[in-house]
N, C-alpha and C positions, 0 to 999 in steps of 0.2 A: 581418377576413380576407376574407370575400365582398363586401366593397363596396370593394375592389381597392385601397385603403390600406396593403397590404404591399409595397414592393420587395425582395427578399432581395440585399442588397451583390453587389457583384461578383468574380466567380471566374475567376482567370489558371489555363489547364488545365496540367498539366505533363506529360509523361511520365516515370515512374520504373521503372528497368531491373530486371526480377526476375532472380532467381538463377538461374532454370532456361533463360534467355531471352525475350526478348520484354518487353515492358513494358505497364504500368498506367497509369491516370489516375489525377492526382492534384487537385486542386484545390485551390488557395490564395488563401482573400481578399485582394485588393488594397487593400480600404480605401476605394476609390473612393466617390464616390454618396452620395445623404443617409442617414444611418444609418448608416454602413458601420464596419469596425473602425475602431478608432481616433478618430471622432467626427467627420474631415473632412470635409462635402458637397462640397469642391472636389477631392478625391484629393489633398491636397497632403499630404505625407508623406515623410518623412528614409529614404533607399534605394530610395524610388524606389515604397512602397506596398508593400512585401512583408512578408507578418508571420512566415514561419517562415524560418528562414535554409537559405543553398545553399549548397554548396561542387561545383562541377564536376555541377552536375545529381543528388548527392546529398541528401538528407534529414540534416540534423544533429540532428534530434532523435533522444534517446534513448530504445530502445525499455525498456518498462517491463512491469509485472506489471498483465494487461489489468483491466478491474472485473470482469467474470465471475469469472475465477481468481479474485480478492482475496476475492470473495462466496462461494465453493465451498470457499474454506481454514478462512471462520471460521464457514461451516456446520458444517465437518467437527469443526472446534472445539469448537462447539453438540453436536455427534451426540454427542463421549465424555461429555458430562455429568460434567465432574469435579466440579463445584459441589454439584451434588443428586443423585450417586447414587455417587458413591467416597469418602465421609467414612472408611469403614472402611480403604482405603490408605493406606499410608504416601507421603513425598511420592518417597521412590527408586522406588515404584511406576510413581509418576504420571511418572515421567522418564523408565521405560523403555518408557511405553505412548506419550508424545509424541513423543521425541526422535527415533526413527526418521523419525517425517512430515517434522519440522520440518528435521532434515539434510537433505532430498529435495527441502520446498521451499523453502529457501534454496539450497540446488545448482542448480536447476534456474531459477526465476524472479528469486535473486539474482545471477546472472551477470552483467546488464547497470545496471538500477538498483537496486541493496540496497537505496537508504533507502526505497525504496518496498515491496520487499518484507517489509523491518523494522518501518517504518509499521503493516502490514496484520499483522502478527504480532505488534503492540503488546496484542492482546485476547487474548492468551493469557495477560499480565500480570494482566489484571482477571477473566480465569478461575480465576490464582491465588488473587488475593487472595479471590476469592468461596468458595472450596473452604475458605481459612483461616477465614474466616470462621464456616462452618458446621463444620469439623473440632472448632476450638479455642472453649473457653469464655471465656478471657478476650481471645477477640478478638469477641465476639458485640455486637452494637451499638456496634460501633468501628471503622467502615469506613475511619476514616484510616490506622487502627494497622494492620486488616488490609491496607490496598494499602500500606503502606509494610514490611511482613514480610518479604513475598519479597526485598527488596532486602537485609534484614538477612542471610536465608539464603545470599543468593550472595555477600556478603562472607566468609560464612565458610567457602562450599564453592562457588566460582566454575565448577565442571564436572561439575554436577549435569544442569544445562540444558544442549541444544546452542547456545541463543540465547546464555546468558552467556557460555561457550567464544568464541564468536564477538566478544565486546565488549558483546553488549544487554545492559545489565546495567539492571535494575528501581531504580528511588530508594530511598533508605533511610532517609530521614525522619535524626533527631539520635536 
């Protein structure tokens, strides 16, 4: 980096209209230059170099559930301690101390991409199976058995969870 062997690719500015008026810069590698996206030092590239797509001076990419939030949900996840300090709950418990959050953030961050906010709430699965784990004796060093449990459960009471109501439904092993 100090002996000036970096050139950072080349950045086409754009402007992007905010809601309230007025607009933003946006910047979008071209591709150009040695190094540059795509691998071409000549800039030669199909559309002309552009790597995110327009339509009429909009952004076609899909906004999604940021890493912060993603990191903040499975903190929050972390905070109830279902695994190491609710063995004594039953699991209708543990469904009505989750279910609230998880309606709020699927409402709220699943509006525009679900599977990403689905993604990010896949660790509440392995929160399950971790609480099975330590509730039940004969799932106690049988981490297969336990992450495959929950799935058994929502077969047979599919709107326990808000995730499963929704479609997420956990694997169920044979």
């Amino acid at each position: 980096m100090s002996s000036g062997s970096y050139f950072p690719p080349p950045v086409r500015l754009v402007e992007i209209p905010k809601a309230g008026g007025g607009t933003r810069p946006f910047g979008i590698p071209t591709g150009g230059g040695p190094g540059g996206a795509g691998g071409h030092g000549d800039g030669a590239r199909a559309g002309g170099g552009v790597v995110f797509p327009f339509e009429l001076g909009r952004l076609l990419a899909r906004p999604a559930i940021s890493t912060k939030a993603a990191k903040s949900i499975r903190t929050k996840i972390r905070q109830w301690q279902l695994a190491s300090a609710r063995n004594n709950q039953s699991l209708e418990d543990l469904a009505q101390l989750v279910n609230p959050a998880v309606r709020g953030w699927m409402n709220y961050y699943g509006q525009f991409y679900r599977s990403e906010c689905v993604r990010v709430l896949q660790c509440l699965k392995k929160v399950l199976a971790s609480w099975a784990l330590r509730k039940y004796k004969r799932l106690r060093r049988r981490r297969r058995a336990s992450a495959h449990w929950p799935g058994r459960i929502a077969r047979r009471n599919s709107t326990l969870f808000v995730l499963w109501t929704l479609g997420v439904l956990p694997e169920a092993g044979s």
